[in-house]
C-alpha positions as CSV (number, residue, x, y, z in Angstrom):
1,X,-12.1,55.4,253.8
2,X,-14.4,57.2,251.4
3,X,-15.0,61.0,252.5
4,X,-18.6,60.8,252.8
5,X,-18.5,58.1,255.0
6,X,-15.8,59.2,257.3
7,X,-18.2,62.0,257.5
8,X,-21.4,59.9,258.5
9,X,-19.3,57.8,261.2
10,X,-17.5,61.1,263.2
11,X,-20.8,62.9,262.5
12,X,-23.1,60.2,264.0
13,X,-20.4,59.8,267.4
14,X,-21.3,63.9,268.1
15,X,-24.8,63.7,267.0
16,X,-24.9,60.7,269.6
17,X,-23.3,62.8,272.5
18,X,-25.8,65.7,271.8
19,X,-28.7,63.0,272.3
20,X,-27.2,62.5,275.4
21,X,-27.5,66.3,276.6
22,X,-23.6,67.5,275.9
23,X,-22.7,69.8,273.4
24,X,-22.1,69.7,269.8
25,X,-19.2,72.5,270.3
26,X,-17.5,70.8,273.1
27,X,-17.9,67.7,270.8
28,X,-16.5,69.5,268.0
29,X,-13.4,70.3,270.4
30,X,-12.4,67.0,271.1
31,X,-12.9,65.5,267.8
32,X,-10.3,63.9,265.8
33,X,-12.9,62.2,263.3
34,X,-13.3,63.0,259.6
35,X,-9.6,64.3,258.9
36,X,-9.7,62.9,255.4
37,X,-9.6,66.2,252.7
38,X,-13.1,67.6,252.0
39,X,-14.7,65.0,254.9
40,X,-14.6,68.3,257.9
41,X,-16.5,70.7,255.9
42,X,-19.3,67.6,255.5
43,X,-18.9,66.4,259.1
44,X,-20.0,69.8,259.8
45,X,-22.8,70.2,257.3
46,X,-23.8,66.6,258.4
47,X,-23.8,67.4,261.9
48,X,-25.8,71.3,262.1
49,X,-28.2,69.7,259.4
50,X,-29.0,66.9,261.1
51,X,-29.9,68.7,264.7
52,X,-31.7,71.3,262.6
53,X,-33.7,68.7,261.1
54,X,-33.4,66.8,264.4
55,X,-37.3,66.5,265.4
56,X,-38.1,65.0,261.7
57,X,-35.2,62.7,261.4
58,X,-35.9,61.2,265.0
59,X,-39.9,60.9,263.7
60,X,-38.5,59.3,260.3
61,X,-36.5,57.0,262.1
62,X,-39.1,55.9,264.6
63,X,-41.6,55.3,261.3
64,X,-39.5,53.2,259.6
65,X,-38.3,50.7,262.3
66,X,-39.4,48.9,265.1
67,X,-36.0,48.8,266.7
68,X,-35.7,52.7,267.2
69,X,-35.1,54.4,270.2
70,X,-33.4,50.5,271.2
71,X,-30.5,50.2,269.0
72,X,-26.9,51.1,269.8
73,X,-27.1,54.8,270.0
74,X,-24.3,55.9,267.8
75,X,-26.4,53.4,265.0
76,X,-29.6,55.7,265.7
77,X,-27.4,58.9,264.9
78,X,-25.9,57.0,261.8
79,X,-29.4,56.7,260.4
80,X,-30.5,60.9,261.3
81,X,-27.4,61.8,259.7
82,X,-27.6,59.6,256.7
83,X,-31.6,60.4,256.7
84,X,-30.6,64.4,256.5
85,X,-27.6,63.8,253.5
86,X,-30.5,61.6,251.7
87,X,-32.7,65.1,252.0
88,X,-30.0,67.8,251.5
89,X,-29.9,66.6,247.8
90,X,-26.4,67.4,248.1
91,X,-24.8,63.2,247.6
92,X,-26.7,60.5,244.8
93,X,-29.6,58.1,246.9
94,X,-27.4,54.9,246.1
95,X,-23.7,57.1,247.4
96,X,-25.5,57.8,250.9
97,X,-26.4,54.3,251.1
98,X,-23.0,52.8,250.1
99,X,-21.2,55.1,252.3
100,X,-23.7,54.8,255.5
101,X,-22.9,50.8,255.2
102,X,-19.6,51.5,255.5
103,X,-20.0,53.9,257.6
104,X,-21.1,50.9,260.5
105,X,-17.3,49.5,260.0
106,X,-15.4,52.5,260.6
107,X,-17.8,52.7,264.0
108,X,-16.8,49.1,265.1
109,X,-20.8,48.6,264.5
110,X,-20.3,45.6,261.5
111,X,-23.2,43.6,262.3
112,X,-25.6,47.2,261.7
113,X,-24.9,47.4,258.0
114,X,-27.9,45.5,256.9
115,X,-30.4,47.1,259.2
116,X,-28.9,50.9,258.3
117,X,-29.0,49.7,254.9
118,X,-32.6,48.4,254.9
119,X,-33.7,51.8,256.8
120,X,-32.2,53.7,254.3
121,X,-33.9,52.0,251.4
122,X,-37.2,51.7,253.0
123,X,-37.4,55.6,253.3
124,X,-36.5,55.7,249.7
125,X,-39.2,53.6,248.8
126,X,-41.9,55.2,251.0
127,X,-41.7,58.7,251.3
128,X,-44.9,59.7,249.8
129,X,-46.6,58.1,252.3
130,X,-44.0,59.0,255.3
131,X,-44.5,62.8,254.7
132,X,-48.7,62.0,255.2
133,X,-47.6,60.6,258.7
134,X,-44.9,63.8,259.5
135,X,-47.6,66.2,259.1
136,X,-49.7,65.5,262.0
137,X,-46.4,65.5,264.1
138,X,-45.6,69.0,265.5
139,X,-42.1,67.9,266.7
140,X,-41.2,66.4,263.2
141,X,-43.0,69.7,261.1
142,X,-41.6,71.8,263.1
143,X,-38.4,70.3,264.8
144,X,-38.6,72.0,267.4
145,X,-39.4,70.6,271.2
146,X,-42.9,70.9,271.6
147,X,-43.0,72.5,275.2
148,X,-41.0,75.3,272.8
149,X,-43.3,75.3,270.0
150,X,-46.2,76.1,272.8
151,X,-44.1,78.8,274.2
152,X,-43.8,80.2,270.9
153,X,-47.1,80.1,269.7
154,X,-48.1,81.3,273.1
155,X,-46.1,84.0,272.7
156,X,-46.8,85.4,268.8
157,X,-50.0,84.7,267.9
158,X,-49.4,85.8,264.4
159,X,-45.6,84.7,263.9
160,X,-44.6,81.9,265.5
161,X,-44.5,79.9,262.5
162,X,-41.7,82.2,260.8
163,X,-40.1,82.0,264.1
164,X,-40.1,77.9,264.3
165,X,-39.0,78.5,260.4
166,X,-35.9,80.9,261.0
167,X,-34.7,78.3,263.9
168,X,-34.8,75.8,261.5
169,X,-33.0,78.1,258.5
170,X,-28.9,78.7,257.6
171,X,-27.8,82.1,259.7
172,X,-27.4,85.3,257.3
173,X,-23.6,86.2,257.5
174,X,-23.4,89.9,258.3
175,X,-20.2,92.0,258.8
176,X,-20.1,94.8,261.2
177,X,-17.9,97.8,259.7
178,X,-15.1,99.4,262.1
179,X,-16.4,102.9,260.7
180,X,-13.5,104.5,262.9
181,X,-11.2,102.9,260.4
182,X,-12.9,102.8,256.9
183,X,-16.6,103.1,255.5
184,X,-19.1,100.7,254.6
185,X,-19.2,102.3,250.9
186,X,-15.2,100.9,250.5
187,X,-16.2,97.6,252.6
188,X,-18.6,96.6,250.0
189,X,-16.2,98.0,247.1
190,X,-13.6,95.3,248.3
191,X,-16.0,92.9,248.6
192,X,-17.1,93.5,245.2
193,X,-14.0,92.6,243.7
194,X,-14.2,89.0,245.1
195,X,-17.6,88.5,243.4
196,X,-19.2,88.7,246.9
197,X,-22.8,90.3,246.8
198,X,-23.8,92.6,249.5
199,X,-26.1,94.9,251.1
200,X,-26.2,97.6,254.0
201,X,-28.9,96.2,256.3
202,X,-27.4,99.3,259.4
203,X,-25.1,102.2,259.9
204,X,-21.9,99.3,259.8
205,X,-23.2,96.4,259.1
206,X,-23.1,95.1,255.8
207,X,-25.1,91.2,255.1
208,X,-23.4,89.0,252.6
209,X,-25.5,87.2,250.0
210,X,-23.3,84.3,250.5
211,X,-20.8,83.6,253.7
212,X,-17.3,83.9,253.3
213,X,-14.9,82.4,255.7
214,X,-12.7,84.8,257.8
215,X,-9.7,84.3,255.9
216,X,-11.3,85.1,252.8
217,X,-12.6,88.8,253.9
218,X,-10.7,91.4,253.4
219,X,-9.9,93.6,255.9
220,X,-10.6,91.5,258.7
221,X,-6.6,90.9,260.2
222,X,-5.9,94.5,259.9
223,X,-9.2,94.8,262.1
224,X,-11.6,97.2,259.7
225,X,-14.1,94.4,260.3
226,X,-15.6,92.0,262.6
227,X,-18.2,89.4,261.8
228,X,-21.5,90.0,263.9
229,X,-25.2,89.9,263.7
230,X,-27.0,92.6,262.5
231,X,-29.6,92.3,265.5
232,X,-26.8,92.5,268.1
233,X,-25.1,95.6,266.4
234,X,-28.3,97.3,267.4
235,X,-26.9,97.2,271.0
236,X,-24.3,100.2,270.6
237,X,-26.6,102.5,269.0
238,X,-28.8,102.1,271.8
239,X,-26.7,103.4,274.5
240,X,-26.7,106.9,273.6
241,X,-22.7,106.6,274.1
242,X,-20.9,110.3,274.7
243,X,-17.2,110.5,274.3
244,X,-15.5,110.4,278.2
245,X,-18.4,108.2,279.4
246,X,-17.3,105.7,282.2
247,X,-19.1,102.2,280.3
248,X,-19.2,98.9,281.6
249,X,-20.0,95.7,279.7
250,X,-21.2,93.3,282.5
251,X,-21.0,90.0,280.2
252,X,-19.0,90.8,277.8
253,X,-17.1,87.3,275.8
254,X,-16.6,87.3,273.2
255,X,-16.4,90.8,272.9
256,X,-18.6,91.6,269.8
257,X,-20.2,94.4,271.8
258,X,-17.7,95.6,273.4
259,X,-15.6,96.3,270.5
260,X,-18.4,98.4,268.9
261,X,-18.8,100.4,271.9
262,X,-14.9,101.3,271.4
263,X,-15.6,102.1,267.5
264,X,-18.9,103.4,268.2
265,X,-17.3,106.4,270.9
266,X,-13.9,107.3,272.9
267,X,-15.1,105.8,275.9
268,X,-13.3,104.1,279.3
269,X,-14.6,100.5,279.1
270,X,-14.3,97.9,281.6
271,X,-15.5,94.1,280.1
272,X,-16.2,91.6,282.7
273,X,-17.2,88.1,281.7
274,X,-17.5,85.1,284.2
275,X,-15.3,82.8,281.9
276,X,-12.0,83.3,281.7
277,X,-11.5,81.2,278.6
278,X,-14.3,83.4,276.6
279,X,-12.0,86.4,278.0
280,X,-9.0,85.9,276.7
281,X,-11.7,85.7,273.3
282,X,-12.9,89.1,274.3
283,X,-8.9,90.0,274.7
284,X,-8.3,89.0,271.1
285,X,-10.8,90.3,269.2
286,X,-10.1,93.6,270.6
287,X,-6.7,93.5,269.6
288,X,-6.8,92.7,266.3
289,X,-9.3,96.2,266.3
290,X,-6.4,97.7,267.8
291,X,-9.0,98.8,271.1
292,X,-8.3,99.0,274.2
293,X,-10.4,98.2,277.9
294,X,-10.3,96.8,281.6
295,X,-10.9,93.5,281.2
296,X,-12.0,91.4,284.3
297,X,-13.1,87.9,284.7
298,X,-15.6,88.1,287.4
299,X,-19.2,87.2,288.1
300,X,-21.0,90.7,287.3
301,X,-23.5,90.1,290.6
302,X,-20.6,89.5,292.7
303,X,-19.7,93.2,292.8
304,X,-17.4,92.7,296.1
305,X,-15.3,90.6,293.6
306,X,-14.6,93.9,290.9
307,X,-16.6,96.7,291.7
308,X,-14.2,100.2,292.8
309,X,-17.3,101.8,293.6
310,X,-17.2,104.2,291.1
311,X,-20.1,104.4,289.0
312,X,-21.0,103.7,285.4
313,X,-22.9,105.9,283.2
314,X,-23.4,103.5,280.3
315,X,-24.1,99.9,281.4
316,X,-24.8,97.1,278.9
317,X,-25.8,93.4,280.7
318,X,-26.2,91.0,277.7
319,X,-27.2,88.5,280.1
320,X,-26.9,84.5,280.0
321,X,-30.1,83.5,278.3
322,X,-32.0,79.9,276.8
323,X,-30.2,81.5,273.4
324,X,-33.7,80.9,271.6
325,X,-33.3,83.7,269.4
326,X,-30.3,81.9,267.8
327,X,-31.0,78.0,267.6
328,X,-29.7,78.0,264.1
329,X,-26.4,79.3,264.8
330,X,-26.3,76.7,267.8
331,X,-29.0,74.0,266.7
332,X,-28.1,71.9,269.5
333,X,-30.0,74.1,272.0
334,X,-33.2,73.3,270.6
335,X,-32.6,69.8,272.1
336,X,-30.6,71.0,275.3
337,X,-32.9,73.1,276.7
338,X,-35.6,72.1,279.3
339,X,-39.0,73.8,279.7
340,X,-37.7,74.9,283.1
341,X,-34.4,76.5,282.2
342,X,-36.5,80.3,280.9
343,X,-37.6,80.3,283.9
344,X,-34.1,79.5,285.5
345,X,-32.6,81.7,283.3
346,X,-35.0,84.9,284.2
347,X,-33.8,84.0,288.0
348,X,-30.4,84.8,287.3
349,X,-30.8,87.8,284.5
350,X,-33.1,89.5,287.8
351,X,-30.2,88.5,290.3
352,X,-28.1,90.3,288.0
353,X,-30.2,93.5,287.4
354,X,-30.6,94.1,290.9
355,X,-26.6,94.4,291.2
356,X,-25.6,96.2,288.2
357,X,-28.0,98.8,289.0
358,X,-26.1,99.8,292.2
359,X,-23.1,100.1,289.6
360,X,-25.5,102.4,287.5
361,X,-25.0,106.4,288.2
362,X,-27.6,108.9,288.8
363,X,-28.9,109.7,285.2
364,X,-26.9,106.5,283.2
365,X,-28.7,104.0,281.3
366,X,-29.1,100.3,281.4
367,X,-29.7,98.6,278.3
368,X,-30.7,94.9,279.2
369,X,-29.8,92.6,276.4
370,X,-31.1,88.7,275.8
371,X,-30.9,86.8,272.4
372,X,-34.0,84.8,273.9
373,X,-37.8,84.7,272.1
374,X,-39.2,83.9,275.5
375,X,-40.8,86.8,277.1
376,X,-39.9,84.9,280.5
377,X,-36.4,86.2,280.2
378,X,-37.5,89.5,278.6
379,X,-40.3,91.9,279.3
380,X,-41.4,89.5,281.9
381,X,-37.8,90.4,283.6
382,X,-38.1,94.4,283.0
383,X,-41.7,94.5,284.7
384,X,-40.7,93.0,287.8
385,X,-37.5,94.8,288.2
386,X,-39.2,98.3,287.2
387,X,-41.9,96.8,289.7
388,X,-39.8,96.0,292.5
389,X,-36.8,98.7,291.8
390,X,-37.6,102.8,293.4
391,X,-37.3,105.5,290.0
392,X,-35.8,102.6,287.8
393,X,-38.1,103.9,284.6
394,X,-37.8,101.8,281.2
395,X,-37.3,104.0,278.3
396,X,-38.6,104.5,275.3
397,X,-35.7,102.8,272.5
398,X,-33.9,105.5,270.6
399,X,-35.6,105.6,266.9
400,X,-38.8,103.8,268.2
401,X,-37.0,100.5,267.6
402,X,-39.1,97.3,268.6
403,X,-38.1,95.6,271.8
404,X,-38.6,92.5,271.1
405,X,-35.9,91.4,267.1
406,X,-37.5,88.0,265.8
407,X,-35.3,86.1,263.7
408,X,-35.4,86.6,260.0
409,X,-33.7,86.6,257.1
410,X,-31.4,89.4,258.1
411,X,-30.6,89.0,261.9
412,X,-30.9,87.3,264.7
413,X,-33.2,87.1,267.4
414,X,-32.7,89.4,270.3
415,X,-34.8,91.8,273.5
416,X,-33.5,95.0,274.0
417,X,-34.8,96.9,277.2
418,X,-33.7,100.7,278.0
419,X,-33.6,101.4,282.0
420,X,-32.8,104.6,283.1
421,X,-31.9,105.7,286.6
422,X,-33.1,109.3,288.1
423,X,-30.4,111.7,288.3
C-alpha cells in the first residue's frame, strides 16, 4: 500500500471518530494505522489539516454530492481528508485521486471508489464556481462553529476575524529557556548552528522560525529547555515570586508552569492536578529540569482531600477551560465543544475560586489562568467572584500587561487575572 493512501484510509477512521464527538488524541492513542515509512507524519498532517479546514471541507462535500451527510461515515471523512491534501498543494491532483480510490480498499469500502473518485474530480473541475458558493457560508469561510463565531464577534468587535484566522493557522513553536541553567543569548547560539532561525519574543522564551522536533533541540534532555507557549510563560512573571514563598499550583499537568515557577524562584511548590496520568507528565518534565515539588493528584476544590491547612502565598489556578484560545494546537475542539460548555466551564473555574481562596494567605496573590477567548470563563468569572468574595481586590497586572492574550502569530491565546487578598 502506497504511503499516501495508507495515510487517507487511517486518517479518515480518526477524522470519523472525531465526527462522532471523541477525540483526535485518544484516537491517535489507539491507532495502529499508517505504519508504512513516511505515511505517520502525513496521517498527522492529513488529520490536523483536515479538522482545521473542517467547516469548508464538510461545506465542499455537501456542494458536490447529493449523498452527503448519508454515506458510510468513514467514506465522508475519506473525501474531507482527500478534499484538504487536494488544497494543501503538498501531493499532484491525479496522486490524491489515485491514492483516495485505493484508499476505499484498504477501508473494506470497495464499492465507494467510483463515487470518492467522481467527488474528487468534480471539485477539480468546479472550483471557481464552488468558492462563489463558500463565501456566503460563515461555517465553511470561517471553519469555525457558528454559535463560536457569534461569541467571537460578540466578543471583539474589531478582531474577531484575526482570532477565527489564528484558530485556523499552524501554532508558532516557542522554547522557554531554563535561565537558572544557561541564557537565551547561548540557546539561540546553539540553535544557530543547526540552521534554526530564531527570535526572543520574552525574558526565556525564544520562538523558532521553523519547529524542530524534541530530539532535534539541543539542550532539551539535559533540561536547559522546555517547549512552551510564549503566552503561557507570561504566568510566572506574574506572580511576583520571592525566594522561601510557600506556592501552590492548583491544576498543574503537564507541568509547564510549574517548572517555570521552580526556574523562575527557590520556592516550596506543591502541584496538584485531578489526573493522575497527566501527573506522572507533570513528574517527568520536572525531572528532566532536575526540580523538585509536592506533587498530589487531587481535585483542587476538594480541599478536605490535600489541604494541611497551611496557607499559600503564591497561588496559580490555571483552570479547566473550553481551550478556545488554542483550537489550532487541538483543532478537534472547535468541533467538540457545545455552545453550553463556557458556560459549564465558568461553573466549575467559580467552584474552584471559591476554594482556593481559603488556601490563599493574608496578603498572597491569586493569579487565575484560562487559555479560553470567551469572556464567560474570564472577566465574566473575576466580576462575580470579586462581587460575591469580602476584600478579594483584582489587581492591576505587573507591567500593565493586557488581561485578556489573543492568538497571533507569536503565542497563544490565554486570560490572566491578578486577585489579591487583604493582609
Amino acid at each position: 500500500m502506497a504511503p499516501l493512501a495508507e495515510a487517507l484510509a487511517a486518517s479518515a477512521v480518526l477524522v470519523a471518530r472525531v465526527a462522532e464527538g471523541r477525540s483526535l488524541s485518544a484516537g491517535f492513542e489507539r491507532s495502529s494505522g499508517a505504519t508504512h515509512p513516511g505515511a505517520r507524519a502525513a496521517l498527522t498532517d492529513l488529520c490536523y489539516g483536515t479538522l482545521r479546514r473542517y467547516g469548508r471541507l464538510q461545506a465542499l462535500v455537501s456542494a458536490l454530492s447529493r449523498r452527503a451527510g448519508a454515506t458510510d461515515p468513514q467514506v465522508e471523512a475519506l473525501l474531507w481528508c482527500a478534499l484538504y491534501a487536494l488544497e494543501s498543494g503538498r501531493y499532484a491532483d491525479y496522486t490524491v485521486v489515485d491514492q483516495a480510490a485505493r484508499a476505499c480498499v484498504q477501508l473494506q469500502r470497495t464499492g465507494a471508489k467510483g463515487f470518492v473518485n467522481g467527488v474528487l474530480r468534480s471539485f477539480l473541475r468546479s472550483r471557481a464556481s464552488l468558492e462563489t458558493r463558500l463565501a456566503a457560508e460563515p461555517v465553511a469561510q470561517y471553519q469555525h462553529p457558528g454559535w463560536w463565531i457569534e461569541r467571537v464577534r460578540a466578543a471583539y468587535e474589531n478582531d474577531w476575524q484575526q482570532v477565527l484566522a489564528a484558530g485556523n493557522s499552524h501554532p508558532p513553536m516557542c522554547l522557554r529557556v531554563n535561565l537558572r541553567r544557561t541564557t537565551v543569548q547561548d540557546c539561540a547560539a546553539r540553535l544557530a548552528t543547526l540552521g534554526v532561525v530564531t527570535r526572543g519574543v520574552g525574558p526565556a522564551a525564544l520562538l523558532l522560525e521553523q519547529p524542530l522536533p524534541l530530539e532535534r533541540l539541543p539542550g532539551y534532555a539535559e533540561g536547559l529547555v522546555s517547549v512552551q507557549d510564549a503566552g503561557a510563560q507570561r504566568a510566572a512573571g506574574l506572580l511576583d515570586l520571592r525566594a522561601g514563598q510557600r506556592v501552590l499550583d492548583a491544576c498543574a499537568a503537564p507541568g509547564g508552569k510549574a517548572a517555570h515557577i521552580l526556574e523562575s524562584a527557590p520556592v516550596s511548590l506543591v502541584a496538584l492536578d485531578i489526573d493522575a496520568r497527566r501527573n506522572a507528565d507533570t513528574a517527568s518534565n520536572l525531572a528532566r529540569l532536575g526540580l523538585a515539588a509536592q506533587l498530589q493528584d487531587a481535585d483542587c476544590a476538594e480541599l478536605d482531600s490535600w489541604w494541611d491547612g497551611v496557607p499559600f502565598e503564591r497561588v496559580i489556578a490555571d483552570v479547566p477551560c473550553s481551550a478556545s484560545g488554542i483550537a489550532r494546537r487541538h483543532p478537534d475542539i472547535k468541533w467538540l465543544r457545545r455552545a453550553s460548555d463556557p458556560d459549564a466551564f465558568a461553573a466549575r473555574q467559580s467552584r474552584i475560586l471559591d476554594a482556593l481562596w481559603r488556601t490563599l494567605a493574608p496578603g498572597g496573590k491569586l493569579l487565575y489562568v484560562t487559555c479560553s477567548v470567551f469572556p464567560e470563563e474570564n472577566s465574566a468569572v473575576i466580576g462575580a467572584f470579586a462581587g460575591r468574595t469580602p476584600g478579594a481586590r483584582q489587581a492591576v497586572l505587573p507591567g500593565a500587561a493586557a488581561a485578556q492574550l489573543l492568538p497571533g502569530p507569536e503565542h497563544d491565546g490565554f486570560f490572566f487575572a491578578l486577585l489579591e487578598k487583604p493582609a
